[in-house]
Steps between C-alpha positions, in 0.01 A plus 500: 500500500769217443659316765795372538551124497873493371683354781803700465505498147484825301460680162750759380432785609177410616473513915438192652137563698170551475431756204246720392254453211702822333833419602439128276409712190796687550700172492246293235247338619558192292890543648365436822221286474725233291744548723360292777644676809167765508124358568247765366242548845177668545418792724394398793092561574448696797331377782178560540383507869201388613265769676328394812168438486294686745173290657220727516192467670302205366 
């Protein structure tokens, strides 16, 4: 995922928000990435939750 940090700027013909990992090799990844407007971001970890622990008899 690449978001957006262009501030109103654009590419040609490349849309001005957050784009998707395909949708930059469809454009050129090097395009984009000099380009300075996209910011290459990781996928976000889930959440893991923690369980409850149960007391049992002790």
């Amino acid at each position: 995922m690449w978001k957006y940090i262009g501030k109103g700027s654009a590419l040609l013909g490349v849309p001005a928000r957050d784009l998707t990992d395909n949708e930059v090799k469809e454009h050129g990844t090097k395009f984009i990435e000099r380009s300075g407007l996209y910011k290459k971001i990781s996928k976000k970890a889930k959440k893991k939750v923690a369980e409850p622990q149960v007391k049992g008899d002790e």
